[in-house]
N, C-alpha and C positions, 0 to 999 in steps of 0.2 A: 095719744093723738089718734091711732089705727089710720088704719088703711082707706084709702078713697074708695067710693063705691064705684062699681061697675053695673053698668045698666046695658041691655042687652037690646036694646032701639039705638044705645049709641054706637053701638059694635057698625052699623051699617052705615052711620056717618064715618066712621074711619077715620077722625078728627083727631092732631096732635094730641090734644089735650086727653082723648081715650087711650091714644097707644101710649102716652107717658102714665096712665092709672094704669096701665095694665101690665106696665113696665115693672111698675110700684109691687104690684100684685106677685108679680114673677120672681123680681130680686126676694121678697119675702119668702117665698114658695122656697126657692134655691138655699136660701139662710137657714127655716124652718128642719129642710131635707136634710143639709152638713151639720145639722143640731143633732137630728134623731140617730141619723149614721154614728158620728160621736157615740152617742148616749148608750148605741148596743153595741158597738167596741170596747166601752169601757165598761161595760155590764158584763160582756162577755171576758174581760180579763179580769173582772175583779171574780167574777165566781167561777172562773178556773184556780185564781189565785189562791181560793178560799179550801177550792178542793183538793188543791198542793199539800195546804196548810192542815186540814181535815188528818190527809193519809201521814203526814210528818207527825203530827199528834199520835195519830194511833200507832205508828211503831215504836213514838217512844213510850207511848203506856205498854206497850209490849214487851218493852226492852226492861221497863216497871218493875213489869209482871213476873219475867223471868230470871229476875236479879235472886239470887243467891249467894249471901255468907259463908267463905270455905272457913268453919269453924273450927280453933286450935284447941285439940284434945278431941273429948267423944260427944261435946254436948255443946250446941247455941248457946249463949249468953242472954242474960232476960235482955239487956240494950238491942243485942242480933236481932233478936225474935220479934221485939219493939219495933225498930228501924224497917226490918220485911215488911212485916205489917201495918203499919206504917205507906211501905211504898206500895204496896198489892195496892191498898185504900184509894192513894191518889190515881192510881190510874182508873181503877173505876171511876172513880170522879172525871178525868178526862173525858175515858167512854162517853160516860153521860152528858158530857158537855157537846162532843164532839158528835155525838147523834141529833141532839138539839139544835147543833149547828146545819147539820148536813138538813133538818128539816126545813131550818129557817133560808137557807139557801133553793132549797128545790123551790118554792112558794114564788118567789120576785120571778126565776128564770121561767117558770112555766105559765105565770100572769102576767108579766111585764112585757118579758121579751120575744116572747111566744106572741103576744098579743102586736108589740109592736111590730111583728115582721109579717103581721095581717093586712096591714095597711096597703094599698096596692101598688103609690105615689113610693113606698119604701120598697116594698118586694123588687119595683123596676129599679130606685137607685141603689139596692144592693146588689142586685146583680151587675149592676155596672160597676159597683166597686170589686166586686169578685173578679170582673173581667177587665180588669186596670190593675188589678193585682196580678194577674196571670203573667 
């Protein structure tokens, strides 16, 4: 359907029928705003979330990495030596997942959301959500 026009020779008649399109205009504007606000809250929690998840990763490739077999007698077992090796492997695999990750995350928050807090109509309602939060 969209929105009725607004015409800028009727602003002067000041006629119901303009303040009701304009009303039109505004309640969208209002819906539009609690959309985008929305939309970098939940951006901003999911890639905090992400980066919870990131550093939970990397301790446990770490914890991987530094797993060793207290071996019975003088010498690891081929299975010990197997199973280490073994887990050294997955956690570099983690690593590597977990740097691809951390890439594919910085990209959305520095184009997205960076980009969306340029907007001016945003800059002023988030600041009023900061200051509704206080």
């Amino acid at each position: 359907m969209g929105l009725p026009t607004l015409e800028f020779s009727d602003s002067y008649l000041d006629s119901p029928d303009f303040r009701e399109r304009l009303q039109c205009h505004e309640i969208e504007l209002e819906r539009t705003n609690k959309f985008i606000k929305e939309l970098i809250k939940d951006g901003s929690l999911l890639i905090g979330a992400l980066r919870n998840l990131s550093m939970a990763v990397q301790k446990f490739s770490q914890s991987l990495q530094d797993f060793q077999f207290e071996c019975i007698g003088d010498a690891e077992t081929d299975d010990e030596i197997s199973i280490a090796q073994s887990l050294k492997e997955f956690a570099r695999l983690l690593i590597a997942v977990e740097e691809e990750r951390r890439r594919l995350v910085k990209e959305p928050e520095e184009s997205c959301l960076h980009s969306l807090l340029k907007v001016p109509f945003i800059q002023l309602a988030i600041t009023e959500m900061w200051d509704d939060n206080k």
